[in-house]
C-alpha atoms as an extended CHARMM CRD file, in Angstrom:
* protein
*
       106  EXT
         1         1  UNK       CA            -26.0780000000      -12.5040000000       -2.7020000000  PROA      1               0.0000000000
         2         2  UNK       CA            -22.7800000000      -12.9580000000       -4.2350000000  PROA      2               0.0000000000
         3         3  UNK       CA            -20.4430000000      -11.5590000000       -1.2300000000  PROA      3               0.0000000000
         4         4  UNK       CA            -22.0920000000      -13.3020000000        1.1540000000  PROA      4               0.0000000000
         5         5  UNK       CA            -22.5520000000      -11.4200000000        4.9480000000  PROA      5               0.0000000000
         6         6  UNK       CA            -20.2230000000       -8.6670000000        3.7870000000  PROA      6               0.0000000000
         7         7  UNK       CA            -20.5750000000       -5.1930000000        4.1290000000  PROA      7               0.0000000000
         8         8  UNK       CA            -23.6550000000       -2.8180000000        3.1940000000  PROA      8               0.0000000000
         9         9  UNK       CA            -20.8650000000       -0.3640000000        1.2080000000  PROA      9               0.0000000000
        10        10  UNK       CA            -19.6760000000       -3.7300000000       -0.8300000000  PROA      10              0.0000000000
        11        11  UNK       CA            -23.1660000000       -4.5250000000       -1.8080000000  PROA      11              0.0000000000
        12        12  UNK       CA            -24.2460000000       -1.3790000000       -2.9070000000  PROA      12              0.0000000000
        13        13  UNK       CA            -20.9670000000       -1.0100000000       -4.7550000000  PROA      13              0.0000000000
        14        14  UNK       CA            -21.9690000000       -4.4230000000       -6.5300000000  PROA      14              0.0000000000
        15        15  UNK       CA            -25.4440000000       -2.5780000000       -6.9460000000  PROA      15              0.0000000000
        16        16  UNK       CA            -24.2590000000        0.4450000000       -8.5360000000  PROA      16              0.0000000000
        17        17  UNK       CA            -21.9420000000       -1.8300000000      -11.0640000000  PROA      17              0.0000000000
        18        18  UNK       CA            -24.7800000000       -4.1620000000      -12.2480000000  PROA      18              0.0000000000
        19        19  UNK       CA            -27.0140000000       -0.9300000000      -12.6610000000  PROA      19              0.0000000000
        20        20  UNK       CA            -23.8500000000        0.3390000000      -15.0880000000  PROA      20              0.0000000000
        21        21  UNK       CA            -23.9820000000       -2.8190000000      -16.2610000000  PROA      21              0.0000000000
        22        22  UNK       CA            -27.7770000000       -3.1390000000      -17.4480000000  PROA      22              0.0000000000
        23        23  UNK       CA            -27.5610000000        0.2040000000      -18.6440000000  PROA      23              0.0000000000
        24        24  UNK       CA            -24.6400000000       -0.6430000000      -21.2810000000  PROA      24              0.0000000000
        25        25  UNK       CA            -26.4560000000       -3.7020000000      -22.1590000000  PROA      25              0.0000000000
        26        26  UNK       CA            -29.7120000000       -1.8140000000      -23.3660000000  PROA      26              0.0000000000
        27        27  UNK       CA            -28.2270000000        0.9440000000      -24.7560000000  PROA      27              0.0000000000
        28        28  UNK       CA            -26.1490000000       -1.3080000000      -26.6790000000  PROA      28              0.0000000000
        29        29  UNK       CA            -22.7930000000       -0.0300000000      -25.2850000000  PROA      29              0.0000000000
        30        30  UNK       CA            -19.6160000000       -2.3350000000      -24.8310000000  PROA      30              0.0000000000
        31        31  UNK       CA            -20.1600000000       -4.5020000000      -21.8590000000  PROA      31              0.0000000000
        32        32  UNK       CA            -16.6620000000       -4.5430000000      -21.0950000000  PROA      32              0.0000000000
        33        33  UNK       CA            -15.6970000000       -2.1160000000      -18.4900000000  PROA      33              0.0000000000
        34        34  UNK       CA            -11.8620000000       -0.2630000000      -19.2720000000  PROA      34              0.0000000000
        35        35  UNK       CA             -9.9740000000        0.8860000000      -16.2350000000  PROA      35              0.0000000000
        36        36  UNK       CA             -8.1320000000        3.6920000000      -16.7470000000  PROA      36              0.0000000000
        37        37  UNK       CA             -4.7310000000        4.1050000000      -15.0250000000  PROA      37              0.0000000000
        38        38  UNK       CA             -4.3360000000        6.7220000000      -12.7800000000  PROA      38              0.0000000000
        39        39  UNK       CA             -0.7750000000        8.0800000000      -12.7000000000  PROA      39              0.0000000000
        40        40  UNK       CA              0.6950000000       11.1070000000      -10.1660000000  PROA      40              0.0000000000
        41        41  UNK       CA              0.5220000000       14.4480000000      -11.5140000000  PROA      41              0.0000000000
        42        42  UNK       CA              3.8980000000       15.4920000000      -10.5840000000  PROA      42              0.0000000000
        43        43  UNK       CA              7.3080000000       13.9030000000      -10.3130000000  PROA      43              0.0000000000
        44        44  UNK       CA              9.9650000000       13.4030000000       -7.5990000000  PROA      44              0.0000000000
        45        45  UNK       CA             13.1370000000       12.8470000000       -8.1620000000  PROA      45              0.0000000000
        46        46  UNK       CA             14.1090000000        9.7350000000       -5.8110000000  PROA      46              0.0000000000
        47        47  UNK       CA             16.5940000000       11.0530000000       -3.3020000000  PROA      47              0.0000000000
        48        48  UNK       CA             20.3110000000       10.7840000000       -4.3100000000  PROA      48              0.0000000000
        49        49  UNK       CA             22.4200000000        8.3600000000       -2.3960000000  PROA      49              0.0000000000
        50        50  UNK       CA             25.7990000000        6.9320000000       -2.3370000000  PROA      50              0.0000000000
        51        51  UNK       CA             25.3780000000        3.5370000000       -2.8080000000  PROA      51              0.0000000000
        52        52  UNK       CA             28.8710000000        2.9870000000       -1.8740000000  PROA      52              0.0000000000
        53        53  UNK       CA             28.6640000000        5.1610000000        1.3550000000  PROA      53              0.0000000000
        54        54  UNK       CA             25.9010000000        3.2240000000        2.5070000000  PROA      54              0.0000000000
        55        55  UNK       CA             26.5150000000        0.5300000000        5.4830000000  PROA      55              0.0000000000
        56        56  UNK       CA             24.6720000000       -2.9350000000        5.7690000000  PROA      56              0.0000000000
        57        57  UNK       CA             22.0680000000       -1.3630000000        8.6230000000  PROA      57              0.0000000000
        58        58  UNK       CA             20.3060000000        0.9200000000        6.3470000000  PROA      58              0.0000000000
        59        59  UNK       CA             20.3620000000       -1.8050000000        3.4470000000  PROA      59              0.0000000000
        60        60  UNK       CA             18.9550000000       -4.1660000000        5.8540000000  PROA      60              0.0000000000
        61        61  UNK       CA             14.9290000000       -4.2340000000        6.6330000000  PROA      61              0.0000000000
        62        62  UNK       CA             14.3210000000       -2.9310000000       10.5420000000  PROA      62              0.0000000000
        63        63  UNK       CA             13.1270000000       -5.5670000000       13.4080000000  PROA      63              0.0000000000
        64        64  UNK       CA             11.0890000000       -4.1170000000       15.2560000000  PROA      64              0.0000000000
        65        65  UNK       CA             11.7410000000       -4.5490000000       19.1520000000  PROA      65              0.0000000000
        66        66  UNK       CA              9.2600000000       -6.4140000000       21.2330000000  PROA      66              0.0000000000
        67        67  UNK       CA              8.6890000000       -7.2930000000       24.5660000000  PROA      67              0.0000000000
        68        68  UNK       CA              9.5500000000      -11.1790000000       25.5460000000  PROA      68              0.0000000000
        69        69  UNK       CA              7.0420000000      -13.6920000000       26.2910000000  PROA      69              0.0000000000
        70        70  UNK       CA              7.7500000000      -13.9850000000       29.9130000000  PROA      70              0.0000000000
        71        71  UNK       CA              6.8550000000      -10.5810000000       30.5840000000  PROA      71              0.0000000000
        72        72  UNK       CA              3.6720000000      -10.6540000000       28.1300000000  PROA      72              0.0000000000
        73        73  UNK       CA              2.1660000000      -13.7780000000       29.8770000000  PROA      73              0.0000000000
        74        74  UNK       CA              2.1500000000      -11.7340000000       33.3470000000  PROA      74              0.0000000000
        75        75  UNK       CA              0.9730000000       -7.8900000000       31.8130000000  PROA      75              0.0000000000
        76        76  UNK       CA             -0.9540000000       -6.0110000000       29.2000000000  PROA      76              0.0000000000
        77        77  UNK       CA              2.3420000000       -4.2320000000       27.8020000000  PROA      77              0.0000000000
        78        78  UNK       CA              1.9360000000       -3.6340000000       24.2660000000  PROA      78              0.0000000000
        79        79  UNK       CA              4.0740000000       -6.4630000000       22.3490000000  PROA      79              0.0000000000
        80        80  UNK       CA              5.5940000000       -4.4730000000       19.9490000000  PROA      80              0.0000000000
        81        81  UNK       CA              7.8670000000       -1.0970000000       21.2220000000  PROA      81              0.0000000000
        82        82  UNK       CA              7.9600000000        0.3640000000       17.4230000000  PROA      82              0.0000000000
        83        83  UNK       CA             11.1480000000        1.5280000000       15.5310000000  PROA      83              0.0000000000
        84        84  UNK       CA             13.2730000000        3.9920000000       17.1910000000  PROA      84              0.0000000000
        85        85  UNK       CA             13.7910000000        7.2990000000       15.0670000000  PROA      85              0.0000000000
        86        86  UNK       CA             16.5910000000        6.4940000000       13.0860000000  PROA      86              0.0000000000
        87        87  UNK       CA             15.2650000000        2.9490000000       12.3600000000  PROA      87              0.0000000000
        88        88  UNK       CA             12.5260000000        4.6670000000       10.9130000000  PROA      88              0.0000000000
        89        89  UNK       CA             14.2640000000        6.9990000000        8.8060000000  PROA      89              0.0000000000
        90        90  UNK       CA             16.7110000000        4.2010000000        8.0060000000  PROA      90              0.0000000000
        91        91  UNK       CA             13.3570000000        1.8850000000        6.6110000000  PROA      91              0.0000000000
        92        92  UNK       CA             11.8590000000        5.2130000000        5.0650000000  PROA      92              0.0000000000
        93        93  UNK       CA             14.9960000000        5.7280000000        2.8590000000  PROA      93              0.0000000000
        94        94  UNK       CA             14.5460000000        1.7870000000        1.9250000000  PROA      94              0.0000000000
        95        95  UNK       CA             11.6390000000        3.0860000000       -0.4180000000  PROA      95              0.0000000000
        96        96  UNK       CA             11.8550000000        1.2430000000       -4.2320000000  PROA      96              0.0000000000
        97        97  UNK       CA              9.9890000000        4.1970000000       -5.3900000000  PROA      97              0.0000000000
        98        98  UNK       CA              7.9090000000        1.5730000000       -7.7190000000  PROA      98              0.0000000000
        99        99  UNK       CA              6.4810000000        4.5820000000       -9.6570000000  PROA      99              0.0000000000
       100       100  UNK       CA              9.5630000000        5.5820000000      -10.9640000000  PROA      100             0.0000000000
       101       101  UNK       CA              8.9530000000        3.2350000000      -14.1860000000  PROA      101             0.0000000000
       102       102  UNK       CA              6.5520000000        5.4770000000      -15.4910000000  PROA      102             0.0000000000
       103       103  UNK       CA              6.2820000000        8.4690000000      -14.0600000000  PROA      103             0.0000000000
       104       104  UNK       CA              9.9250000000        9.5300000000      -15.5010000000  PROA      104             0.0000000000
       105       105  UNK       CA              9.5150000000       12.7970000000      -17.4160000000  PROA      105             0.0000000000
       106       106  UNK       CA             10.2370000000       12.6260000000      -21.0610000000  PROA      106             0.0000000000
């Protein structure tokens, strides 16, 4: 009822959470539900770079190519071609590595 015409999985997930729910509430448990944080188990180091070495290209987020309009409006050509190789390696070595704030060993 609260969702809407969702999905089956989000109701029942809903379900399962008011069932927790009621459960705490007559067993006089805290109603408040905790997450816990799950971190990574291991650590990688980030992968050393020259920041000087490195030129504006692989700084710079990749376009990706695509097809123009004139050809789309007479074909069923996919629009987008995808990154070539090294565009991809160049946008996979853009990676902040966001876990790196606390997954630092001690």
């Amino acid at each position: 009822m609260a969702r809407g015409p969702t999905g089956v999985i989000e109701a029942i997930a809903d379900g399962k959470r008011a069932a927790l729910m009621i459960d705490r509430y007559l067993t006089g448990r805290q109603m408040k539900m905790i997450k816990k944080v799950k971190l990574p188990s291991i650590y990688i180091e980030p992968l050393a770079i020259d920041e000087d070495d490195e030129s504006e290209s692989t700084l710079a987020r990749a376009v990706e190519e695509m097809v123009p309009a004139a050809k789309r409006r007479t074909s069923f050509v996919e629009v987008e071609k995808g990154l070539s190789l090294q565009a991809a390696t160049d946008e996979a070595r853009r990676c902040l590595r966001c876990d790196l704030d606390f997954t630092r060993p001690l």
